[in-house]
N, C-alpha and C positions, 0 to 999 in steps of 0.2 A: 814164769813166775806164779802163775794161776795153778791148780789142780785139774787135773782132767777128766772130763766127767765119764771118758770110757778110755780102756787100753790103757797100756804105758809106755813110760819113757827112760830107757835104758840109754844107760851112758859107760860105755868101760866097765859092761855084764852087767851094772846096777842096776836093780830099778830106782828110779831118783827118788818117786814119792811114796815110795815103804821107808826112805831115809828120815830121821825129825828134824825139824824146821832149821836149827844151826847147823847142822851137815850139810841138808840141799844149799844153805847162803852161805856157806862154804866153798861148794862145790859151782856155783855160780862165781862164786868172786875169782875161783881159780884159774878158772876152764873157759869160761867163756864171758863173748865180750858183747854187747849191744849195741849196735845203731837203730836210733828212731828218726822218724819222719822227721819230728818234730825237734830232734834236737836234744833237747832236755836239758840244754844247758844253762849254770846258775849265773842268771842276767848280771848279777852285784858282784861277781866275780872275776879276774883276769883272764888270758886263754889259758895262761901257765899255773892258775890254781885249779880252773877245769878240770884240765888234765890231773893233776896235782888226786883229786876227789878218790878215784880207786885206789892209789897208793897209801891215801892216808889211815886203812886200816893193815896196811903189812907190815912189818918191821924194820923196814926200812930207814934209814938217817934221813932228817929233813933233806941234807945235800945230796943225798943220794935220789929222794923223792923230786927235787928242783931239776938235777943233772937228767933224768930217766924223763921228765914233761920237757922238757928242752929240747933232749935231742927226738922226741915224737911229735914237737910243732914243727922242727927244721924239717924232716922226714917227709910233713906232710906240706913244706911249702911256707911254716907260716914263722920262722925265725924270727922276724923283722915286728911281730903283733904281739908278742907276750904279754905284753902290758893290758893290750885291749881285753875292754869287755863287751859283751856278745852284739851290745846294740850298736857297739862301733866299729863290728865289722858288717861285710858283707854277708848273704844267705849262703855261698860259697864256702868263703870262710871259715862261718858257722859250722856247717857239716864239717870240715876237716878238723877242727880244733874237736866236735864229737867223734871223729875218725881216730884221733889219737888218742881220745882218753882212754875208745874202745881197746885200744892197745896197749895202754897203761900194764895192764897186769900181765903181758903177752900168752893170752887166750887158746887155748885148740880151737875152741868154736866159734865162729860170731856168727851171730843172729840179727839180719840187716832189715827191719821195716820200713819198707818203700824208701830206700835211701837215696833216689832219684830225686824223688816225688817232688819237693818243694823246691828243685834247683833249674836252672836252664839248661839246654841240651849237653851244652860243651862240658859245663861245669858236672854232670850228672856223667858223660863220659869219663871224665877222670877221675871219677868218683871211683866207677864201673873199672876201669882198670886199675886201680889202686886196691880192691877187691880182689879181682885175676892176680894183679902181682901175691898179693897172699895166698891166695889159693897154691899157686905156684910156689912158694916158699912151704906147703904142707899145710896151710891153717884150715876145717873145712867151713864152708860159708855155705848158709840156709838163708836167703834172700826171698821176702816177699816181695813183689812188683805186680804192677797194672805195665811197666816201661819192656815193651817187646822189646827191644834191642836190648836192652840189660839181662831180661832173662834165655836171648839167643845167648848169651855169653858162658853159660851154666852147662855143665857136663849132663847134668839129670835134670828133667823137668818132671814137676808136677802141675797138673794144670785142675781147675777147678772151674766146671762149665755145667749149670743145672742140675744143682746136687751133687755132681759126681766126679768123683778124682779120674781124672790119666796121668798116667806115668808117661815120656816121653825119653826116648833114646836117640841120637842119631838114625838107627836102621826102621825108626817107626817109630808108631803112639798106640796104646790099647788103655782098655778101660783098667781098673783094680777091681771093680763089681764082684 
């Protein structure tokens, strides 16, 4: 969302930040999807209008917007919570009801910050495979974590220790220096 202060960020040969400002949130709202640590979700809100939030700028039917957050809380578990809002569910929960919304506009990319971070083991597990399963369905996922076992689960690692990046593969790790 920020500018870069060096290098760039090509997306399908673009560079995104030669693009002006309604193109790049464009190209955000198409292509890719967000999960935060934190959630971010609107506390006075339901899970089903959560969700609801990215669709309401496509041109979508309200029935079509209700029908598409629906079947993304079932998806993730949480059929039975539509109604609730954020402080009446669980931290769990939470994440997954931001798990769907990320899905709302079905994304190439999602961009996951620390989506472990705030949950317990198990629940941070099914998080972590709910990620793989997309992955697996083709979506790509760029995951920040502190959670080693979430990020053993990643084809590429980048790791960042003392300044400096490594790239990591299965057959080994080297510096980018």
């Amino acid at each position: 969302m920020l500018s870069p202060s060096e290098g760039r960020v090509l997306l399908d040969g673009r560079s995104l930040y030669d693009l002006p400002s309604n193109d790049r949130a464009r190209v955000r709202r198409e292509k890719i999807g967000f999960v935060f640590q934190m959630f971010n979700l609107v506390p006075y809100l339901s899970a089903l209008e959560n969700v609801q939030v990215p669709l309401l700028l496509t041109r979508q039917t309200d029935g079509d917007q209700t029908a598409r957050a629906e079947s993304l809380l079932k998806q993730v578990g949480l059929a039975d919570r539509l109604d609730h809002k954020p402080p009446e569910l669980s931290v769990g929960q939470q994440q997954r009801v931001a798990l769907a919304r990320m899905l709302a506009n079905d994304p190439e990319i999602i961009l996951a910050d620390e989506p472990t971070g705030n949950l317990d083991p198990e629940t941070g597990q099914q998080v972590v495979g709910f990620l793989a399963e997309l992955n697996k369905q083709g979506k790509t996922i760029v995951m920040v974590t502190h959670d080693q076992r979430a990020a053993r689960t990643a084809k590429t690692l980048l790791w960042l220790r003392d300044g400096k990046i490594f790239f990591e593969k299965p057959e080994g790790a080297w510096s980018l220096d």
